[in-house]
C-alpha positions, 0 to 999 in steps of 0.5 A: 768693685770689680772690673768688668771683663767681656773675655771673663763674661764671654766665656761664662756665656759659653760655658753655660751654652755648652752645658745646655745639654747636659742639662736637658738630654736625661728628659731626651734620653727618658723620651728615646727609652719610652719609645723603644720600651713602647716598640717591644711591648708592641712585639713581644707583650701585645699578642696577651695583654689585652688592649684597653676597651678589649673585654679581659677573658681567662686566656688574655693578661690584663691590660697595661693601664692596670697593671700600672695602676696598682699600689705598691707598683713603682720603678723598682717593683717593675725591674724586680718582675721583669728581672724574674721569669714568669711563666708563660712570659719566659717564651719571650726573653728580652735583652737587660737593656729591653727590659729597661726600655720596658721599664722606662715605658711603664714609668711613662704610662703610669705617670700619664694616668695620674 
């Protein structure tokens, strides 16, 4: 058997401590980007989608719960939409890392009505 090394030992510690992290920041950064996606439907996509428990009329777009709620509708539908204009959304041209957060935020939406 081996002997017991606490230099060896301390620096395995260390090494995991330090990579703590690496580990937990991709839920941190995912948090930050809903955040942000959440701030520019605020601005820029609230003013037509109608809000929930809003009654839905001809001129309004639906609200985000059902839009979220369709089959068929994960990450990569999201991106594909939003990577294409669509009248009148093309009045509001948001940045590829916009668009992202947007993403991100519709993602986190969906995941919380399961």
């Amino acid at each position: 058997m081996p002997k017991f090394n606490p230099c060896l030992w301390s620096g395995c510690l260390m090494l995991m401590a330090a990579s703590w992290p690496l580990v937990a920041m991709p839920a941190y950064a995912d948090q930050a980007a809903v955040r942000r996606g959440e701030k520019v439907v605020d601005e820029w996509c609230r003013d037509c989608h109608v809000r929930e428990g809003e009654a839905l009329t001809a001129d309004m777009a639906p609200p985000y719960s059902a839009i979220v709620a369709v089959d068929g509708r994960d990450r990569a539908w999201f991106e594909a939409f939003l990577k294409d204009d669509h009248f009148p959304m093309t009045t509001f041209r948001l940045f590829d890392h916009e668009k992202a957060d947007v993403v991100e935020w519709l993602m986190d939406l969906q995941k919380r009505q399961e």
